[in-house]
C-alpha positions as CSV (number, residue, x, y, z in Angstrom):
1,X,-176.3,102.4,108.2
2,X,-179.0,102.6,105.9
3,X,-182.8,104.1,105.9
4,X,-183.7,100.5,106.1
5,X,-183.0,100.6,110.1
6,X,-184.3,103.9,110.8
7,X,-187.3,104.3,113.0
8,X,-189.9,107.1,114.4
9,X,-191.2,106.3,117.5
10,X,-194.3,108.0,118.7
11,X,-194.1,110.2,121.8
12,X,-190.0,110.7,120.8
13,X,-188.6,113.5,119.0
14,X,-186.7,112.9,116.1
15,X,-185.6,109.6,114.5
16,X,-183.5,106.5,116.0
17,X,-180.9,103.7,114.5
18,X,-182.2,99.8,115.3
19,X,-179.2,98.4,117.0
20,X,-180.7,94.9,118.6
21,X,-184.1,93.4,118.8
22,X,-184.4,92.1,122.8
23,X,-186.5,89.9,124.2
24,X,-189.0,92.2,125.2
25,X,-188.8,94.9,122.5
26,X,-185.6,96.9,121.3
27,X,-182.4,99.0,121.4
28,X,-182.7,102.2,119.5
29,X,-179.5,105.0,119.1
30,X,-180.9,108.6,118.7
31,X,-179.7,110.2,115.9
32,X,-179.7,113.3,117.5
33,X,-178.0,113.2,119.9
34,X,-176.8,109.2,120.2
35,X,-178.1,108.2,123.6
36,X,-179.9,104.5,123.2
37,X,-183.0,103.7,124.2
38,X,-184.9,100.7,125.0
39,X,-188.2,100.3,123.4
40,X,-191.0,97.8,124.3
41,X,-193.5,96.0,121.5
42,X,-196.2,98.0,122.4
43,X,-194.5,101.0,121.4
44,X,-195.5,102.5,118.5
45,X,-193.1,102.2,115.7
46,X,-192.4,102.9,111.9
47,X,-189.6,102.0,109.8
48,X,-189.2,104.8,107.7
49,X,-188.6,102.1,104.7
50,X,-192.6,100.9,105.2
51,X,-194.0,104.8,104.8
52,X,-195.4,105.8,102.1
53,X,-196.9,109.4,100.5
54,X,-200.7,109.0,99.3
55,X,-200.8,110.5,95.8
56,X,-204.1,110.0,93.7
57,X,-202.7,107.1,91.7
58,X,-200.6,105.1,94.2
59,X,-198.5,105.4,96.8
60,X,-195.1,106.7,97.3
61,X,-192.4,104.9,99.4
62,X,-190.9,107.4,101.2
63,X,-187.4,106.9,100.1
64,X,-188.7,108.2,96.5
65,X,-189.8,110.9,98.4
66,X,-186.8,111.4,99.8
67,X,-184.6,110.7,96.4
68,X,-186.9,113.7,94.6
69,X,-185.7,116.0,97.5
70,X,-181.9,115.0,96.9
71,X,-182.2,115.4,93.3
72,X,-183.9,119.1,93.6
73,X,-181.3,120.1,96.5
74,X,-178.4,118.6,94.5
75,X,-178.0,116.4,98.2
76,X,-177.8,119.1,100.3
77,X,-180.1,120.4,103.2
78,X,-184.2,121.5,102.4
79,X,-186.0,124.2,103.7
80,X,-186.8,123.9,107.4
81,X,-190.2,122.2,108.4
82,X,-190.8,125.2,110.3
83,X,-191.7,127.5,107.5
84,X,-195.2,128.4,107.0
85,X,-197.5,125.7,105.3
86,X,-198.1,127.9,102.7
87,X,-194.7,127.5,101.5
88,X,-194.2,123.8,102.6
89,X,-197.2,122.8,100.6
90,X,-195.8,124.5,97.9
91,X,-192.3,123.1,97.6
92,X,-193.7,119.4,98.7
93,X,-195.7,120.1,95.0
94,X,-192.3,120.7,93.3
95,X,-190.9,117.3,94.1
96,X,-194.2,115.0,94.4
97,X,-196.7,116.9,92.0
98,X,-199.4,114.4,92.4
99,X,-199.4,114.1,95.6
100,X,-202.6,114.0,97.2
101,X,-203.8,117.2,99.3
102,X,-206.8,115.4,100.9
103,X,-204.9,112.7,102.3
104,X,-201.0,113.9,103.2
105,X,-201.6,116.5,106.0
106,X,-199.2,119.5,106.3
107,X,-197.6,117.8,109.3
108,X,-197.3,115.0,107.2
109,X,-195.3,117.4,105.2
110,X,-193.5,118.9,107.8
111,X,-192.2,115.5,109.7
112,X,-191.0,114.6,106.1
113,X,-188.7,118.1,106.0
114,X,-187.6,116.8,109.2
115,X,-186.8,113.7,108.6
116,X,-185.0,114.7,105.5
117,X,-182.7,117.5,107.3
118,X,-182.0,115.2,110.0
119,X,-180.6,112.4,108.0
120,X,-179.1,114.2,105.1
121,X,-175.9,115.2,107.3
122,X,-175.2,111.4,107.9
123,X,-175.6,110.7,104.5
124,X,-178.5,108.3,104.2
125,X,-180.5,110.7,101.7
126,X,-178.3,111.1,99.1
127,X,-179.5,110.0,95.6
128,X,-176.9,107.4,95.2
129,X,-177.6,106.0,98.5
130,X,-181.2,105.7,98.2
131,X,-181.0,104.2,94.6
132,X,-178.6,101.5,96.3
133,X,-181.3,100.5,98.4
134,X,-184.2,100.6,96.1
135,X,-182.5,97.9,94.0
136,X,-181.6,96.2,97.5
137,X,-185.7,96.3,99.0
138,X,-186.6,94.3,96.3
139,X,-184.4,91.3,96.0
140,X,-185.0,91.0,99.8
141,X,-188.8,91.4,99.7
142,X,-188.5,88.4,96.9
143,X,-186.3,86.4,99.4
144,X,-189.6,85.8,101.6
């Protein structure tokens, strides 16, 4: 499994594992707690591998993101997303400095503390696996 099948869906807590695409939509897997799901097309859906963090220069894939909070953690667990946004805003600074405060809402911050602690136990957020599939996303995105 890698971030590359990951989805949110919107109106779902937490995140889900593409298993097959369907005629009228998709199976998903919770990662939570495993049951599948079916999900139509007009669902709204992200791949967490097509979000990225505004900054004032660019944007930031998430997986970056993602990779900085590895790094500072040394792979293990971040702080929860349910500390106060005070504190959030603070530590999202330490790993993305130039992020831009405008544009990335602190529940922006918060679903990315989520995200993070929910996929770091499976280990799809460690540094080495999310430098194996940055060098991955591009020879693909060159395939097209």
């Amino acid at each position: 499994m890698s971030i590359q099948k990951i989805l949110a869906i919107a109106g779902k807590p937490g995140l889900f594992e593409l298993k097959i695409q369907t005629r009228t939509g998709f199976v998903a897997e919770s990662l939570l707690d495993g049951k599948r799901i079916t999900v139509s097309m007009r669902s709204n859906v992200s791949l967490l591998s097509e979000i990225a963090v505004y900054t004032y220069s660019e944007e930031v894939r998430l997986a970056e993101v993602f990779k900085a909070i590895a790094t500072k953690e040394n792979g293990g667990p971040t702080i929860s997303h349910k500390e106060d946004d005070a504190k959030l805003k603070s530590y999202f600074r330490e790993i993305l400095p130039e992020f831009d405060e405008d544009r990335v809402y602190t529940s922006d911050i918060k679903k990315i503390f989520n995200w993070y602690n929910l996929l770091q136990p499976k280990g799809l957020v460690t540094v080495e696996a999310l430098s194996k599939e940055e060098t991955e996303a591009p020879a693909e995105e060159s395939a097209k």
